[in-house]
N, C-alpha and C positions, 0 to 999 in steps of 0.2 A: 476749310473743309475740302477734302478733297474729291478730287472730279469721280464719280462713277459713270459711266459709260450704261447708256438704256437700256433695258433690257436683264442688265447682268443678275438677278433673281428673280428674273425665270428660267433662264439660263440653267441656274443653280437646282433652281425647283427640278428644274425638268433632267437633269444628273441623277438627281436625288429618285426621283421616280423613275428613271431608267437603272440605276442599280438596283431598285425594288424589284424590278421586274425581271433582272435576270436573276439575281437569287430564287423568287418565284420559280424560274425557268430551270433551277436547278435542281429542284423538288421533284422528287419522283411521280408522274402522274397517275397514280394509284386507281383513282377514277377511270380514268379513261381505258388502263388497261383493263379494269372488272369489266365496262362497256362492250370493248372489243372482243373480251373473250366470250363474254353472256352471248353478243350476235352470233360469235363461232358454233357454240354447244349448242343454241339453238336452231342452228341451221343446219347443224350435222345430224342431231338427234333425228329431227325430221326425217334422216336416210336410213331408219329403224323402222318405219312405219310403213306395212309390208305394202304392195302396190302388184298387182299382178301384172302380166307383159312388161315389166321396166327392168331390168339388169341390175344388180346392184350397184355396182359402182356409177350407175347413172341416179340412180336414189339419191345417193350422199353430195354428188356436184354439179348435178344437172337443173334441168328446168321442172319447178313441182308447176302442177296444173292447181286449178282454179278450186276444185272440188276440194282439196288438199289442204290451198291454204287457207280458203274459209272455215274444214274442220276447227283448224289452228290458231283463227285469231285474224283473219284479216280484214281490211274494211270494204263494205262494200253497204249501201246509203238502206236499202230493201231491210236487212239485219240490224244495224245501228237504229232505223226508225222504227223497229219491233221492240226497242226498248236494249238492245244490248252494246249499252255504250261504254264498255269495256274496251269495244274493240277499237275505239278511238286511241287508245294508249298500245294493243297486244301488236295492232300492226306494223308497228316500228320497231319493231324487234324481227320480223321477217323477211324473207328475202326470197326474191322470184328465183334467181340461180349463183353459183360461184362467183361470175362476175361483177351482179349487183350486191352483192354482199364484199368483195372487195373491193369495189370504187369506194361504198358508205362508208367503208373501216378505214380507205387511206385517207377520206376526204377528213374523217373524223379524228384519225391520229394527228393529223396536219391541222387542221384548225383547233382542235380540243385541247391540245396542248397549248396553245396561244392562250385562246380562252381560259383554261383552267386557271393559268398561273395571273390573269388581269384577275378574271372575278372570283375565282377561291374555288375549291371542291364543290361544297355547297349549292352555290348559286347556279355553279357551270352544269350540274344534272339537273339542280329545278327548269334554266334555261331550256334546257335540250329536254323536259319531259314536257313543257308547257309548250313548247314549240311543235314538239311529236302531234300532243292532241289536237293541237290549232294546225297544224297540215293535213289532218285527217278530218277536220270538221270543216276546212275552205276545200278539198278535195269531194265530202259530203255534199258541197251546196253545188260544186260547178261540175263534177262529173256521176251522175247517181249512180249508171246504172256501172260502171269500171269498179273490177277487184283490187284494190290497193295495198301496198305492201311495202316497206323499207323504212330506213331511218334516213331518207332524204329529207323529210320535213324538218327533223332536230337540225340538223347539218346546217340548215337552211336558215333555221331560226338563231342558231350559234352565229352563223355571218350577220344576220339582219343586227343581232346586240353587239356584236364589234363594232359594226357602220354607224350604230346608233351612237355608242360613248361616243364620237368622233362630231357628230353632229346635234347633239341635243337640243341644241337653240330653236329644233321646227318643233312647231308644237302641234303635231296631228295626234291623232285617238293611237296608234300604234306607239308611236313614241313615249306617250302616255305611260300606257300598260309597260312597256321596256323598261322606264326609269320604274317603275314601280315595282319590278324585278330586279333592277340591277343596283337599285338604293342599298349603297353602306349604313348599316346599323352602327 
């Protein structure tokens, strides 16, 4: 019989799952760019929305006020506990001004991509919508009375399900819910 040396099929396995994964990584992320560009249109259109004393070109890249984005969809706990828990899911699509809309989009091209190609199209928007509403309902309980807005919660919940594949083994209520998301069918 001859000698195998320890380890050498995991070795293998873990080849075999790294050429999975950049083929994956070769896959157009189709997703992510709908994503990116839905935050764009939605963030621009808002610069339509007439505002008196504002400039236009401050409409389209500037700071919208409070009154603005609750029109639109934003969280804030007063409105959510009147029963409009929509807006648990609309405020992740908004954005206070130009540059928290593109930190959310680079943090999200950068990690989205990662993400998409481990957990598939699929699961990488289910991730990042369950995550949306669950940043907006632990945002609900610790700050009521703040106006909230952005897709920092998905972004947030996309790293929390990387770190999770990585560590599975703890078994808390989070982890839980993760693998119960991230389980291959």
């Amino acid at each position: 019989m001859a000698w195998v040396p320890e380890g050498r099929e995991q070795v293998r396995a873990g080849l075999r799952s790294e050429r999975r994964l950049a083929h994956r990584l070769e896959v157009r992320p189709y997703v992510i760019w709908g994503l990116i560009g839905l935050l764009w249109v939605i963030h621009l259109s808002l610069g339509f929305v007439p505002r008196p004393r504002v400039p236009v070109w401050l409409r389209f890249l500037g700071a919208r006020g409070e009154g603005l984005m609750l029109r639109f969809g934003a969280r804030r706990a007063k409105e959510v506990e009147a029963g409009e828990l929509w807006r648990l899911v609309t405020y992740g699509f908004l954005h206070w001004d130009l540059g928290h809309l593109a930190m959310n989009c680079f943090a999200l091209w950068g990690l989205g991509r990662l993400s998409q190609a481990v957990f598939g199209p699929v699961r990488f928007l289910a991730i990042f919508l369950a995550s949306v509403v669950g940043g907006g309902t632990l945002s609900q309980m610790g700050s009521p009375a703040t106006v909230s807005a952005g897709a920092s919660g998905g972004v947030f919940g996309l790293l929390g399900a990387r770190s999770e594949e990585h560590t599975s083994e703890l078994q808390s209520p989070c982890n839980l819910v993760c693998r119960l998301l991230l389980e291959k069918k």
